[in-house]
mmCIF file of the C-alpha atoms, coordinates in Angstrom:
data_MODEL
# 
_entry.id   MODEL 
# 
loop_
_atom_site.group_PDB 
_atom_site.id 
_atom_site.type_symbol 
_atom_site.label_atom_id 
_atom_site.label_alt_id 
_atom_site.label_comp_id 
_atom_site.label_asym_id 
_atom_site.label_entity_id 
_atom_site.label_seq_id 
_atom_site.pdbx_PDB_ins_code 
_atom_site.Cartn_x 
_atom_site.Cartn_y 
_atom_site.Cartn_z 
_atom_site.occupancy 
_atom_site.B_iso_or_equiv 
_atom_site.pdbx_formal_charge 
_atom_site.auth_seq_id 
_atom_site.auth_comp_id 
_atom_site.auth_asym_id 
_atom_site.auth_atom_id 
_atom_site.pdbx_PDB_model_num 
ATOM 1   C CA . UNK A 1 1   ? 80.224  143.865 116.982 1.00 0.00 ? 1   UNK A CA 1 
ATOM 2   C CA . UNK A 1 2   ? 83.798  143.264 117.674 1.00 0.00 ? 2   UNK A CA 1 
ATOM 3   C CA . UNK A 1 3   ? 83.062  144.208 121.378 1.00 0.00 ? 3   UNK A CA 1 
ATOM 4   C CA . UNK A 1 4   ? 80.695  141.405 121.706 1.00 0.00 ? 4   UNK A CA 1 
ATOM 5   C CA . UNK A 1 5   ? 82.644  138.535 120.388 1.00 0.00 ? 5   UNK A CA 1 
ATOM 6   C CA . UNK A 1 6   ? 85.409  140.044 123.076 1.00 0.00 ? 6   UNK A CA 1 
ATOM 7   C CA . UNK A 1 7   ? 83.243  139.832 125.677 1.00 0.00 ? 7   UNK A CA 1 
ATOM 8   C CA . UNK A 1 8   ? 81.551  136.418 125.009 1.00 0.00 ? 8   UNK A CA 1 
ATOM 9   C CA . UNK A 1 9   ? 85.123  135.055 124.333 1.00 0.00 ? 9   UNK A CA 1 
ATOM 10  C CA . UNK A 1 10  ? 86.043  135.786 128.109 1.00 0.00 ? 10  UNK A CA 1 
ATOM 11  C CA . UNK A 1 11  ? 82.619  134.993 129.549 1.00 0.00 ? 11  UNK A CA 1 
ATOM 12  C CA . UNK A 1 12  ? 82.945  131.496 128.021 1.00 0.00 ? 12  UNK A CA 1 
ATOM 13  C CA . UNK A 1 13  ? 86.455  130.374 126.988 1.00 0.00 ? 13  UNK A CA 1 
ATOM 14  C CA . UNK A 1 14  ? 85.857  126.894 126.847 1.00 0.00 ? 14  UNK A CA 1 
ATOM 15  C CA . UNK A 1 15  ? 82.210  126.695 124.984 1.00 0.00 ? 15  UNK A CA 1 
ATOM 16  C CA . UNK A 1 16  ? 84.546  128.871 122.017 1.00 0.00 ? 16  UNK A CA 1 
ATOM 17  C CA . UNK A 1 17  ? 87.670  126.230 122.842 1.00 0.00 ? 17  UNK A CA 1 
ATOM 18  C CA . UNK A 1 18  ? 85.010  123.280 121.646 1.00 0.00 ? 18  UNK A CA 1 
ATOM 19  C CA . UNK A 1 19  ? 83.789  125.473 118.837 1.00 0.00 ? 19  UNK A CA 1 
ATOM 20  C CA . UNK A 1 20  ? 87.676  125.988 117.255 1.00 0.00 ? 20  UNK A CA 1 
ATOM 21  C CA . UNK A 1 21  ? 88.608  122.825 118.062 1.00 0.00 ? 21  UNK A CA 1 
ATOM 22  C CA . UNK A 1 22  ? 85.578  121.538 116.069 1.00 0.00 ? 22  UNK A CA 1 
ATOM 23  C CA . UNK A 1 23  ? 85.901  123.355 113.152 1.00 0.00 ? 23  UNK A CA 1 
ATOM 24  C CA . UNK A 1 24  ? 89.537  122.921 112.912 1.00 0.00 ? 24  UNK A CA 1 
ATOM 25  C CA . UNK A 1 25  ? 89.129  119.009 113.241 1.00 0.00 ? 25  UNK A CA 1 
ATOM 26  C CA . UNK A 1 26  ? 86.412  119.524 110.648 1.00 0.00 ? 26  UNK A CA 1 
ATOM 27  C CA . UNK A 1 27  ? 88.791  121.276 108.168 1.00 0.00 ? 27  UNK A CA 1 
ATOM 28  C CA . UNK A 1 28  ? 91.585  118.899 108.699 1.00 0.00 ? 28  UNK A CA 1 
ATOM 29  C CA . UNK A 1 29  ? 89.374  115.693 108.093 1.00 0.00 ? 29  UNK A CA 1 
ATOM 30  C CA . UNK A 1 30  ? 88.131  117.703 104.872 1.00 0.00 ? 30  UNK A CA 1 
ATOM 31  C CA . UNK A 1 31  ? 91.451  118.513 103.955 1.00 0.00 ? 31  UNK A CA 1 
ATOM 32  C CA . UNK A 1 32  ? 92.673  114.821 104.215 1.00 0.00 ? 32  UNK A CA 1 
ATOM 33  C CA . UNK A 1 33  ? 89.841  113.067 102.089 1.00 0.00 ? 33  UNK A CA 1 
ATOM 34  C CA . UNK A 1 34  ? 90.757  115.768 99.409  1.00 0.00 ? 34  UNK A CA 1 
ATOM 35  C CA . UNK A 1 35  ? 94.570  115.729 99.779  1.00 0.00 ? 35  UNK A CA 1 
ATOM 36  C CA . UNK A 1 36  ? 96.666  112.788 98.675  1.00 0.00 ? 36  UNK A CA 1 
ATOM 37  C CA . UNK A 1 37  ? 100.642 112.505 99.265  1.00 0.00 ? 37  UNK A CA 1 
ATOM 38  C CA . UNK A 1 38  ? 102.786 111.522 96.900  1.00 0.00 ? 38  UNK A CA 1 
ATOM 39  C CA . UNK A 1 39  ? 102.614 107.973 97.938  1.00 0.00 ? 39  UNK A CA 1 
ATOM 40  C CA . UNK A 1 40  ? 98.947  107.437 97.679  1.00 0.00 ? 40  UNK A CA 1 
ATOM 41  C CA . UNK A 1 41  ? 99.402  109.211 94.101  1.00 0.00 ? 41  UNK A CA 1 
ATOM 42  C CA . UNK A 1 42  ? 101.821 105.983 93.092  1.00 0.00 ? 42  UNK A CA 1 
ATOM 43  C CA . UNK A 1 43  ? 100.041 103.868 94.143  1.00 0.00 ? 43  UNK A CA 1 
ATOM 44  C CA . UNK A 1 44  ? 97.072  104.992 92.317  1.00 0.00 ? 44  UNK A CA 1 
ATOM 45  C CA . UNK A 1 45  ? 98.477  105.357 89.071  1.00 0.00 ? 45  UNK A CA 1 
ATOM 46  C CA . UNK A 1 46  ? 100.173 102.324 89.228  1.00 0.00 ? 46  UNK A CA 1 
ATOM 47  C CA . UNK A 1 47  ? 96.917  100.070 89.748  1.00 0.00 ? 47  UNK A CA 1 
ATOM 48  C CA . UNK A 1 48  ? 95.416  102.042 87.195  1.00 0.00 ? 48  UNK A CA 1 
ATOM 49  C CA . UNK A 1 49  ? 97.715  102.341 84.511  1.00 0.00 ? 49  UNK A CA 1 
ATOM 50  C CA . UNK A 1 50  ? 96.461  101.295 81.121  1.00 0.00 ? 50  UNK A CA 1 
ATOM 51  C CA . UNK A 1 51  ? 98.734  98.438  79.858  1.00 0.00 ? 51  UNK A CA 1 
ATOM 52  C CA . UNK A 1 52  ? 98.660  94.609  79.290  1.00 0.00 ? 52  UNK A CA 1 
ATOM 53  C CA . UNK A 1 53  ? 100.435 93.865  82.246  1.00 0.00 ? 53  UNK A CA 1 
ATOM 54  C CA . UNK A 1 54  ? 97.643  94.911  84.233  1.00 0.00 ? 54  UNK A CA 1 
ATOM 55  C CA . UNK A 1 55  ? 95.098  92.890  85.253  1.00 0.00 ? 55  UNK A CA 1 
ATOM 56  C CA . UNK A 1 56  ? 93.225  96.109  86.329  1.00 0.00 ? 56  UNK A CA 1 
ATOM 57  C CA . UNK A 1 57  ? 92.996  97.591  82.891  1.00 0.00 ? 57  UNK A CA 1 
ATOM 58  C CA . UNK A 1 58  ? 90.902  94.984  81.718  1.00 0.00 ? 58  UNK A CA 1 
ATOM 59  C CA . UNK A 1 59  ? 90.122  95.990  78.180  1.00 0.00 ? 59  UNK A CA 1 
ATOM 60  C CA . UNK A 1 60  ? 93.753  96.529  77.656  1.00 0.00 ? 60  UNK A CA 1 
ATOM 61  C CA . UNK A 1 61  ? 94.894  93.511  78.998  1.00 0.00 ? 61  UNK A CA 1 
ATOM 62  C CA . UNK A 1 62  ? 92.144  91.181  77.331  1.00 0.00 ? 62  UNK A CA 1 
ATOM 63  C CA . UNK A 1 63  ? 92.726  92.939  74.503  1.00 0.00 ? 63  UNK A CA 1 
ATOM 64  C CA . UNK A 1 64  ? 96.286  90.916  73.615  1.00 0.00 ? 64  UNK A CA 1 
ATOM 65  C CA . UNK A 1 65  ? 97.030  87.914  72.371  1.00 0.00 ? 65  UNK A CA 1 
ATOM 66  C CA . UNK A 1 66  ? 96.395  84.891  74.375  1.00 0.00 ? 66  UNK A CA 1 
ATOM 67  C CA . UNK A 1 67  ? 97.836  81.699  74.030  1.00 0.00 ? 67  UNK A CA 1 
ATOM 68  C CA . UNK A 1 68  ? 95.714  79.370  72.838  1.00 0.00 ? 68  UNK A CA 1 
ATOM 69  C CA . UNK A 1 69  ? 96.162  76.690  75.661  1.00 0.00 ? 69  UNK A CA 1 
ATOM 70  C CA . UNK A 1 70  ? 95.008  79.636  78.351  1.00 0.00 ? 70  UNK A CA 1 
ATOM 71  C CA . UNK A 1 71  ? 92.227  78.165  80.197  1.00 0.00 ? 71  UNK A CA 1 
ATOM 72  C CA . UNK A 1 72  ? 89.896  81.119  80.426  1.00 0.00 ? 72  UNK A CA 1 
ATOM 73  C CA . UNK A 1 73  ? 86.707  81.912  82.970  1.00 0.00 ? 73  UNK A CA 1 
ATOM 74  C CA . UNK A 1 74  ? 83.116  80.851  81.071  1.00 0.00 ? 74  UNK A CA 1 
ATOM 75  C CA . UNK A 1 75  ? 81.154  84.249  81.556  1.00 0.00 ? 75  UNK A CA 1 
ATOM 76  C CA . UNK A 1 76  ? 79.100  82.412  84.280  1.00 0.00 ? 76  UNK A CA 1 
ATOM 77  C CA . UNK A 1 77  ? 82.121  81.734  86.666  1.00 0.00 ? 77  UNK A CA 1 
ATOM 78  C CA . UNK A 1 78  ? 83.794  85.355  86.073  1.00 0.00 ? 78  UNK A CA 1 
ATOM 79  C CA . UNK A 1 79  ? 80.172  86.863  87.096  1.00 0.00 ? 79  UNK A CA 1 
ATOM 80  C CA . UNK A 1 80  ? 80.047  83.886  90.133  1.00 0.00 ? 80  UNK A CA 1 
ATOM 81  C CA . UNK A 1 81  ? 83.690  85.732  91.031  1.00 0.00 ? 81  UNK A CA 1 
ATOM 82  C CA . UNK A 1 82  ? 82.437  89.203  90.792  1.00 0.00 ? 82  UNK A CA 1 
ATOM 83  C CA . UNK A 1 83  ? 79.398  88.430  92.802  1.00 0.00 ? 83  UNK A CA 1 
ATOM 84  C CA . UNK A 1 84  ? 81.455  86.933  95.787  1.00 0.00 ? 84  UNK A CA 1 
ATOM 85  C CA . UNK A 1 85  ? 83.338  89.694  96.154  1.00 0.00 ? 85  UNK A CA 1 
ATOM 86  C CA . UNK A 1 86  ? 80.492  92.247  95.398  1.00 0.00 ? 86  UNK A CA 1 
ATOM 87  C CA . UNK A 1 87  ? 78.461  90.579  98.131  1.00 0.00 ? 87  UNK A CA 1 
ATOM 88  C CA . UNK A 1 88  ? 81.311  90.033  100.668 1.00 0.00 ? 88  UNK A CA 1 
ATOM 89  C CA . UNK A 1 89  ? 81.732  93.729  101.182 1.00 0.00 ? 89  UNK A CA 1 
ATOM 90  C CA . UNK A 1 90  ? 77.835  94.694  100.704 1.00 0.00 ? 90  UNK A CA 1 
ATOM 91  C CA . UNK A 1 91  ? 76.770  94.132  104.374 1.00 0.00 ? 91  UNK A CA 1 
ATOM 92  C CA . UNK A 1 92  ? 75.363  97.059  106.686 1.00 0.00 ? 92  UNK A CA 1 
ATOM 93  C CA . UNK A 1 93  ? 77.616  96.344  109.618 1.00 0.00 ? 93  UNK A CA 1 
ATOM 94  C CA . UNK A 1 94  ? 80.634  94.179  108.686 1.00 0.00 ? 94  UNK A CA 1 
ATOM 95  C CA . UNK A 1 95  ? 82.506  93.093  105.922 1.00 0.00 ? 95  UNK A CA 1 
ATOM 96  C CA . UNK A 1 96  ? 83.586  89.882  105.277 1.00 0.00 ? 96  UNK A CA 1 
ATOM 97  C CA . UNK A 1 97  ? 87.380  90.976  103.662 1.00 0.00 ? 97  UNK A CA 1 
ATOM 98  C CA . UNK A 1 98  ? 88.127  87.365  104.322 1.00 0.00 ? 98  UNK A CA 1 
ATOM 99  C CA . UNK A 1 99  ? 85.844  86.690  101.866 1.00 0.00 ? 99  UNK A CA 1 
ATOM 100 C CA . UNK A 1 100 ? 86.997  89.244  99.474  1.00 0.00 ? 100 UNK A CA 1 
ATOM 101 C CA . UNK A 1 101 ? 90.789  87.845  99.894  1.00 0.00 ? 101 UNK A CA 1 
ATOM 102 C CA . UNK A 1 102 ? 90.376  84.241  99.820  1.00 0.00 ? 102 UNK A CA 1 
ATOM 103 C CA . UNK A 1 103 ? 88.415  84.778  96.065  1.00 0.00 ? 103 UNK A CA 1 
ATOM 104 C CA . UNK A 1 104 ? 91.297  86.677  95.016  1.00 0.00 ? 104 UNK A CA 1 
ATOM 105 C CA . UNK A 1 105 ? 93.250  83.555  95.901  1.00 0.00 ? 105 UNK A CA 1 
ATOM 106 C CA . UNK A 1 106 ? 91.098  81.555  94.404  1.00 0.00 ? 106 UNK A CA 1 
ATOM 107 C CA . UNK A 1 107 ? 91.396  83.229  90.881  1.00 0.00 ? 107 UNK A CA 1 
ATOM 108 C CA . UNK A 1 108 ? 94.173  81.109  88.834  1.00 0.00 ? 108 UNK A CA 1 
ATOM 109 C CA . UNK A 1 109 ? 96.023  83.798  86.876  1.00 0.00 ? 109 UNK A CA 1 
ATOM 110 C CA . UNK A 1 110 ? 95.997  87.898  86.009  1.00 0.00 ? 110 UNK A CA 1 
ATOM 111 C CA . UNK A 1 111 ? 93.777  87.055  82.727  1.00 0.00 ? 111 UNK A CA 1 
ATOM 112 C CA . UNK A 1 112 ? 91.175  85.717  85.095  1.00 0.00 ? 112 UNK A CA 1 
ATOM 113 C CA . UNK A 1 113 ? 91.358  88.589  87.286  1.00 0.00 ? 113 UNK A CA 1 
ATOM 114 C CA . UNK A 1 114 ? 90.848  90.684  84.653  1.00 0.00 ? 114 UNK A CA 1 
ATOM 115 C CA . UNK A 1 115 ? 87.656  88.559  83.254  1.00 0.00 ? 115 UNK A CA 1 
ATOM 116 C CA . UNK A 1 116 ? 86.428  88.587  86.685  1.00 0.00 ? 116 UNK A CA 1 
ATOM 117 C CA . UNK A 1 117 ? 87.273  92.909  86.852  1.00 0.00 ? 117 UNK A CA 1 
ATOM 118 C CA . UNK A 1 118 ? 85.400  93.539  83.464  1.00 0.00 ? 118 UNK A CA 1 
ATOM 119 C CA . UNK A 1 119 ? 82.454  91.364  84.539  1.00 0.00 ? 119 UNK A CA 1 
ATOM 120 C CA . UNK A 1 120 ? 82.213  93.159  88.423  1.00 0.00 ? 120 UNK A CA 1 
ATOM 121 C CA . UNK A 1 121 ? 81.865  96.420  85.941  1.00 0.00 ? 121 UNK A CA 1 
ATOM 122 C CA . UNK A 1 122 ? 79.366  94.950  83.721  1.00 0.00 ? 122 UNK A CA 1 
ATOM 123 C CA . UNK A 1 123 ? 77.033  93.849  86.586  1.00 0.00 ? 123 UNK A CA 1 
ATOM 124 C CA . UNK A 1 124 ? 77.459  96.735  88.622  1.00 0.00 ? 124 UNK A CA 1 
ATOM 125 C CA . UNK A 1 125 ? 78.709  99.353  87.095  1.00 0.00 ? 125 UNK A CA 1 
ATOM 126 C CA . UNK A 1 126 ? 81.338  99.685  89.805  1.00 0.00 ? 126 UNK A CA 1 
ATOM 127 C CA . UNK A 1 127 ? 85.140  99.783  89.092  1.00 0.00 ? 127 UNK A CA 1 
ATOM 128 C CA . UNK A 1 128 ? 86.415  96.738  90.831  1.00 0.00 ? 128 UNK A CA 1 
ATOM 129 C CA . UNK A 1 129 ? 89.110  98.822  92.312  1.00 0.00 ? 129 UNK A CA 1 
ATOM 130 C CA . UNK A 1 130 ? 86.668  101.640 93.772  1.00 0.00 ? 130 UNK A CA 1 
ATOM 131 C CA . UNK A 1 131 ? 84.586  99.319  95.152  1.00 0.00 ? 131 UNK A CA 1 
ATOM 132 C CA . UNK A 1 132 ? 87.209  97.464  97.358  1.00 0.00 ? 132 UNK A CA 1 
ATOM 133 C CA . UNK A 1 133 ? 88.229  100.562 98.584  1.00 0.00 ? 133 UNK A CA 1 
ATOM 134 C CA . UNK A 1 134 ? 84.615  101.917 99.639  1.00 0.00 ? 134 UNK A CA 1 
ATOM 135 C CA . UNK A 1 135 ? 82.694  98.858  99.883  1.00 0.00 ? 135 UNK A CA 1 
ATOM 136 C CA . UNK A 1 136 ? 78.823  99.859  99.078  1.00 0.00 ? 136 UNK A CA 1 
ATOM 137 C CA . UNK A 1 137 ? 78.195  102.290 101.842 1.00 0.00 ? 137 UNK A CA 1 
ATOM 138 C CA . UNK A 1 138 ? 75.469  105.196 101.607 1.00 0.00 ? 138 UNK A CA 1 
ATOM 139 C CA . UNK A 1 139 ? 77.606  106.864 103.999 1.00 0.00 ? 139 UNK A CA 1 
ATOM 140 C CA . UNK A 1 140 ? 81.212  106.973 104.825 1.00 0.00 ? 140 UNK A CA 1 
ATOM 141 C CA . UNK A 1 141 ? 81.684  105.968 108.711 1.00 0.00 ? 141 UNK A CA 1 
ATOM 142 C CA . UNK A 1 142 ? 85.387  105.094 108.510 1.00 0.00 ? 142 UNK A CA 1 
ATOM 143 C CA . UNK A 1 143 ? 83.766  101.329 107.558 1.00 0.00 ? 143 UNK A CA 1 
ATOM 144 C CA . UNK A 1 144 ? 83.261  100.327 103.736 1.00 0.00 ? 144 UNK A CA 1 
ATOM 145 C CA . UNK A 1 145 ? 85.627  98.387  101.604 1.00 0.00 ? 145 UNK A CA 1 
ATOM 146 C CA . UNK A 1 146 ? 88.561  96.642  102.607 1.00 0.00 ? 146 UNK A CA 1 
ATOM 147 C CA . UNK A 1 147 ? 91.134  98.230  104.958 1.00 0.00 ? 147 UNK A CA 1 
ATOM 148 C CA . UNK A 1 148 ? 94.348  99.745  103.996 1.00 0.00 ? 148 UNK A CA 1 
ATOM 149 C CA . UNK A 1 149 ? 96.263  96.780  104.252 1.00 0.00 ? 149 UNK A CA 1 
ATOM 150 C CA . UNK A 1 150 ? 93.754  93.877  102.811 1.00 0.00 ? 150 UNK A CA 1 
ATOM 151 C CA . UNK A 1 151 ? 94.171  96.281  100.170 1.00 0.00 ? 151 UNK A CA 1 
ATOM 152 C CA . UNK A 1 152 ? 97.526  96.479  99.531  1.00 0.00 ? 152 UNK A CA 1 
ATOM 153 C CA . UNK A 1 153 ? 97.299  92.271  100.400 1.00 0.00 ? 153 UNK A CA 1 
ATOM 154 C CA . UNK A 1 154 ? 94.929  91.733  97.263  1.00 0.00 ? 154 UNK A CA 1 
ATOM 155 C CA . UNK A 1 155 ? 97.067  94.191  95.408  1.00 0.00 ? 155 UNK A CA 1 
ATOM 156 C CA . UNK A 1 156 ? 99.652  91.699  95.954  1.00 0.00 ? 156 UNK A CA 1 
ATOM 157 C CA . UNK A 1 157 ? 98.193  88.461  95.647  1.00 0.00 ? 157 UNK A CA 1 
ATOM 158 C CA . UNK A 1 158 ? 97.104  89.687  92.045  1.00 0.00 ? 158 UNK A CA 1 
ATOM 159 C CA . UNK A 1 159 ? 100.728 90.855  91.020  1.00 0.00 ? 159 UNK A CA 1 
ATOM 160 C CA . UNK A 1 160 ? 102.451 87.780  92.533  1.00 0.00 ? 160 UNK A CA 1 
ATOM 161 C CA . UNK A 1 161 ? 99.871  85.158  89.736  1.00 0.00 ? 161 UNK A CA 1 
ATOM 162 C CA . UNK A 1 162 ? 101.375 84.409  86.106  1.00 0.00 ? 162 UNK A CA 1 
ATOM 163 C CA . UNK A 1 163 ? 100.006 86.344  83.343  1.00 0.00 ? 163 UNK A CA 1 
ATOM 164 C CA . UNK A 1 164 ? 98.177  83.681  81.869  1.00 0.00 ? 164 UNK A CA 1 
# 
């Protein structure tokens, strides 16, 4: 059996280059989806820490007191929020991130974020989070969600509003 490998390897070097080099991209993309360095790791756990500083955490941050001059979302507007951004990254071709950013301007405060988060959840029974990330793809083409950076961007925009 070994003999015959031999021998087809030096009949046809390249059509066995192609078949390594296939397989070995294969295995590295597999290995990167699964693998995450110690940055992504941070960054995970920070968005997703439980506390009432984050907006994220939703039942834990709605959960505090609240002022009572805090203007707050009517359960109609959080779900008009959540839809926006639910239906600015459900398309079959391209997503409209600008979309997705601009209503994450839009929102007022980190309380209203989180209104808007627990609503997304209730409606689609998506985490908020997940779905910017992956959009609503069937299957993964490198395309879904927002990129790396509009990401980061909304990350930002949401830690940079007052609490309440």
């Amino acid at each position: 059996m070994a003999s015959i490998v031999t021998k087809s390897v030096a009949d046809k070097p390249l059509q066995w280059l192609a078949v390594v080099g296939v397989i070995g991209v294969g295995g590295y993309l597999i290995f990167k989806k699964l693998y995450k360095t110690k940055g992504e790791k941070l960054i995970e756990s920070s968005e997703t820490e439980i506390s009432t500083d984050n907006a994220w955490s939703y039942d834990k941050f709605l959960s505090q007191n609240v002022p009572d001059n805090t203007s707050l979302l009517t359960w109609s507007q959080a779900n008009a929020f959540a839809k926006t951004i639910y239906d600015s990254l459900n398309t079959y071709f391209s997503d409209s991130t600008d979309i997705t950013i601009g209503t994450f301007k839009a929102i007022p405060s980190k309380i209203k974020v989180a209104q808007v988060a627990r609503n997304f959840y209730g409606l689609y029974k998506r985490d908020i989070l997940e779905y910017l990330k992956n959009g609503n793809k069937t299957f993964d083409f490198g395309t879904g969600g927002v990129s790396d950076s509009e990401y980061q961007q909304i990350l930002t925009i949401v830690n940079n509003k007052p609490k309440f």
